[in-house]
Structure formats: C-alpha cells, structure tokens
C-alpha positions as CSV (number, residue, x, y, z in Angstrom):
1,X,107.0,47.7,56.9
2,X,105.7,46.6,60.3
3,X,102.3,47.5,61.5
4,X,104.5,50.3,64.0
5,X,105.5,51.8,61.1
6,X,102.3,52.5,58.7
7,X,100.8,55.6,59.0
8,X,97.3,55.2,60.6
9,X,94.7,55.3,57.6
10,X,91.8,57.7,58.3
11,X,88.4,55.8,57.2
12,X,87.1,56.7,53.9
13,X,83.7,58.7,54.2
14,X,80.6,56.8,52.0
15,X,79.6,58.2,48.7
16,X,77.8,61.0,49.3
17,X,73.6,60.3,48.6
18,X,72.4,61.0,45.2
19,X,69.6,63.9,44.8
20,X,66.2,63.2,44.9
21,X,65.0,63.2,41.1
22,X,61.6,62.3,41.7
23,X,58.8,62.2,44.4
24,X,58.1,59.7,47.0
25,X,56.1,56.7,45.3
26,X,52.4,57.1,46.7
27,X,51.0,53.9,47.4
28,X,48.6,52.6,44.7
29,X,45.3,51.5,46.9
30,X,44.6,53.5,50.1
31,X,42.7,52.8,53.2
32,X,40.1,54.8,52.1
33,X,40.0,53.4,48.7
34,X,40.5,49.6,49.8
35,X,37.3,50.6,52.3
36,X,35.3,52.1,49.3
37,X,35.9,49.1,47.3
38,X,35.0,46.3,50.3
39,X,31.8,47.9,50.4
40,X,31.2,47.9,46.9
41,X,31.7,44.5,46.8
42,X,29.8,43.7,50.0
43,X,26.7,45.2,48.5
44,X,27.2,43.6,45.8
45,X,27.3,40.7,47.1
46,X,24.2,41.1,48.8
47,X,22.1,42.3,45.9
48,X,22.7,39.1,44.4
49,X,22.3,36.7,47.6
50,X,18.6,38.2,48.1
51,X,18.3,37.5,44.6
52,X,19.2,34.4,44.6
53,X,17.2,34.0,48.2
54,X,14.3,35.6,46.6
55,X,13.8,32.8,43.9
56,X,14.1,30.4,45.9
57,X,11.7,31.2,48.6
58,X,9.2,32.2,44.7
59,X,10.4,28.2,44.2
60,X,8.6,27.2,47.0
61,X,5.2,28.3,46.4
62,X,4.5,27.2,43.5
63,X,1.7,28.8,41.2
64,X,-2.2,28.4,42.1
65,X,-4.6,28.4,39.7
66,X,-7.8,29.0,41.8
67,X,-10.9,28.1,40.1
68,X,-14.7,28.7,40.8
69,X,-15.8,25.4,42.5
70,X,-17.4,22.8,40.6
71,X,-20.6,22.6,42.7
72,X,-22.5,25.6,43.0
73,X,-26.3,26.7,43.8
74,X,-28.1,29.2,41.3
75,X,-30.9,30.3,42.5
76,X,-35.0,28.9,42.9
77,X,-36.5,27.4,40.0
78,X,-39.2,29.7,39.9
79,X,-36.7,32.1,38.4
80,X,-36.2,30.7,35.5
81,X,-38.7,30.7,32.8
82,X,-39.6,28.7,30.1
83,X,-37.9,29.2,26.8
84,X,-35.5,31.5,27.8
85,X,-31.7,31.0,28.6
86,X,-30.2,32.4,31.9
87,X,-26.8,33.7,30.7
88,X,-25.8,34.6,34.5
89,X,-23.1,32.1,35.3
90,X,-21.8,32.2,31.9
91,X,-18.5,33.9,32.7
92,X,-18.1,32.9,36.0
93,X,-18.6,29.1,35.8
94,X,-19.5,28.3,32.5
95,X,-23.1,27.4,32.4
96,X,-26.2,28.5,31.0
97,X,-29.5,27.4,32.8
98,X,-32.1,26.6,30.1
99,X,-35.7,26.3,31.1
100,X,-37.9,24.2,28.5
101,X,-41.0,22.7,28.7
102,X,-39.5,19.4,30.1
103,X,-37.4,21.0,33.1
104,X,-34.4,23.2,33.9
105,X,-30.9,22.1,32.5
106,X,-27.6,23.2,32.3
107,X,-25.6,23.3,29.2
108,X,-21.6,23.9,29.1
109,X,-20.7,26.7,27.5
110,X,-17.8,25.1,25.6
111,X,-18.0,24.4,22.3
112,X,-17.4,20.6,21.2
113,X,-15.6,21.6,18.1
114,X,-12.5,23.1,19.7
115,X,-13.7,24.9,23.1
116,X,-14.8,28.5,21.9
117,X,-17.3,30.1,23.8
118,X,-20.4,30.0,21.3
119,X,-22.9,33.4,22.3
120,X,-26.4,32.8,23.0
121,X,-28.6,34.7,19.9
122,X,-31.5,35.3,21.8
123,X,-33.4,36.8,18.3
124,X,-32.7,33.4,16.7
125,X,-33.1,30.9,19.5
126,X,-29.7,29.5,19.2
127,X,-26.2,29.3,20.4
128,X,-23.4,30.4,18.0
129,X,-19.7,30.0,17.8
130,X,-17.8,33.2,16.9
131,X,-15.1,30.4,15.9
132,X,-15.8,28.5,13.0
133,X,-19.6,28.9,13.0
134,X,-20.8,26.0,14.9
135,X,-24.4,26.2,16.0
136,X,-26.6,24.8,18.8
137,X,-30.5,24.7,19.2
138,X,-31.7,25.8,22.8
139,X,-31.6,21.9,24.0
140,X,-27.5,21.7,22.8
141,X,-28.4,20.0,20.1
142,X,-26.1,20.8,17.2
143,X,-27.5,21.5,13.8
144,X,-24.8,23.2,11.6
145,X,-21.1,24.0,11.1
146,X,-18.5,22.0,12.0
147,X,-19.4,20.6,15.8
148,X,-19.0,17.2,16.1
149,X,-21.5,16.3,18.8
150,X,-23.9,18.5,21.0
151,X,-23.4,20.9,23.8
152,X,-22.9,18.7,27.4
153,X,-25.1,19.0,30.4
154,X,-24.0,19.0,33.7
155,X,-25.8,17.4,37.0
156,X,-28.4,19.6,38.3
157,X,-31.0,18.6,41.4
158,X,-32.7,20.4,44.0
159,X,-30.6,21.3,47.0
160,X,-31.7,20.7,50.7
161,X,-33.1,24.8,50.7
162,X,-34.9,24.6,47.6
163,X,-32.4,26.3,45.4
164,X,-30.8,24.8,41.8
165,X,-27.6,22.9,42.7
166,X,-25.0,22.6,39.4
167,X,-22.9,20.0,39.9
168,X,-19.9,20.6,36.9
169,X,-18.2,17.3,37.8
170,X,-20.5,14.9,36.4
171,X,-21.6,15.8,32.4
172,X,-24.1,14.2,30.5
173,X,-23.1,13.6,26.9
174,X,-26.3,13.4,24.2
175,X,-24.4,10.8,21.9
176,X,-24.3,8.1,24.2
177,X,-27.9,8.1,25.5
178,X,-26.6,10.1,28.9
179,X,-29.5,12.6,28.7
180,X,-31.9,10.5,29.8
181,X,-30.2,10.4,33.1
182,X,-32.7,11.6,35.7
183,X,-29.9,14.0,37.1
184,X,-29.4,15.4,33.2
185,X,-32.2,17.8,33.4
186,X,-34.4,19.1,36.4
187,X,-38.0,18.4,36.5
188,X,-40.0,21.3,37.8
C-alpha cells in the first residue's frame, strides 16, 4: 500500500488519569515549625555561650582571701591591767594582750599542738585547749597535756601616738631563748 492509499490514523487519546486515592502529601517541616525550631536552638545556643562566657570571666578573678592585717594598734597601755588577759582581738586577729608584772605581751592564740584555739579560764588563770587538753599558764608557758612547746609572742612596741602596736609578723618563740628579745614583751 502507498502512503496515498492508508487511511489517515486518528491519534490515540492518553490513558485516562487514575483517581485520586489519597490526599496531597503535606510537607513534613513548615515555615513556622523550621522558625520555632531555629529559635530553639538559637537560645539554646546562647544559654550555653554565657555560660561558658560566665566561667571564664569567674576564671579571671581568681579567689581572695582577705585577712586582717598583720600590724595593728590596740589601744593605750593604761588599759590593760595587771594580771588579767584582754580577750578583745581574740577573734579578729588572734591575740590576747596579757598584762604581768614585767610588761604587756601578746600571745597567739594558736595552740602549738595542732592549732586549736585554747579558751582563756579566767577562774583558773590558764589557757585551755577544747582539743586534746593542752594547757598554758598566763605567760604561754605550757604545763600539761600534750603541747609540745609554749604559746608564741608576737612584736609589740609603742607606736608614735602612744597606743600598743602588735606586730603578727615577727614571733618570739620561748624554746629558743627569743623571749628575751626586748620587742617580745612591752615594758610599761
């Protein structure tokens, strides 16, 4: 057959489209969902940056331990009196002022056993430790329990106003002959 002679073909229409069985498919994150979830995460974030900023700014200043100063002035000498212990600057820099017949001194209120804070027992005239017992005579001098050596004194002189100056860096220790230092005990 020639190409005259075929009958013209008529175009074959496309399959017809199959029925919708389902819904369209939603998308699984949304804008408002994805923006919800950013700024989660942004604060988030955040939180754990000033954290982090935070100790490292607490880094850099380190801890300070402020204590009293080691040289401080306590008063006239004619406010002490004889045989009796000033119990003032106990707790705030660690002396007592004694007052004996020789002069004013100042004792450390550490025990030399291992560093309790012995009480003054004014009834009795001595110092004891609440620790293991250890006691001291009014002079420092240890006399029973288990202290090794007496109480230290610390430099004390008269400042330029007139007034007891207690000088904690330099101690005078009675075992080696240091209380006969000139600037172990005050003479009044």
């Amino acid at each position: 057959m020639s190409e005259e002679q075929k009958p013209p073909t008529t175009p074959t229409p496309p399959p017809p489209a199959p029925a919708p069985t389902s819904l369209p498919v939603q998308p699984t994150m949304t804008r408002r969902k994805f923006l919800s979830w950013f700024a989660l995460g942004w604060i988030a974030f955040s939180a754990a940056m000033a954290g982090f900023l935070t100790s490292i700014v607490r880094f850099l200043f380190p801890n300070v331990l402020f204590e009293p100063p080691m040289t401080f002035k306590a008063g006239l000498p004619s406010e002490y009196q004889v045989g009796k212990v000033d119990e003032r600057f106990k707790i705030k820099y660690g002396v007592w002022i004694v007052r004996s017949a020789d002069g004013i001194f100042a004792l450390s209120t550490v025990c030399t056993h291992l560093g309790c804070t012995p009480n003054w027992l004014d009834a009795e005239k001595k110092f004891k430790c609440p620790c293991h017992g250890s006691g001291f005579r009014m002079s420092g001098i240890n006399f029973e329990g288990p202290a090794p050596r007496p109480l230290e004194r610390f430099k004390i002189e008269l400042a330029d106003d007139g007034q007891v100056l207690i000088d904690k860096s330099k101690s005078f220790h009675q075992e080696k002959g240091e209380w006969s230092d000139p600037l172990s005990i005050l003479k009044v």
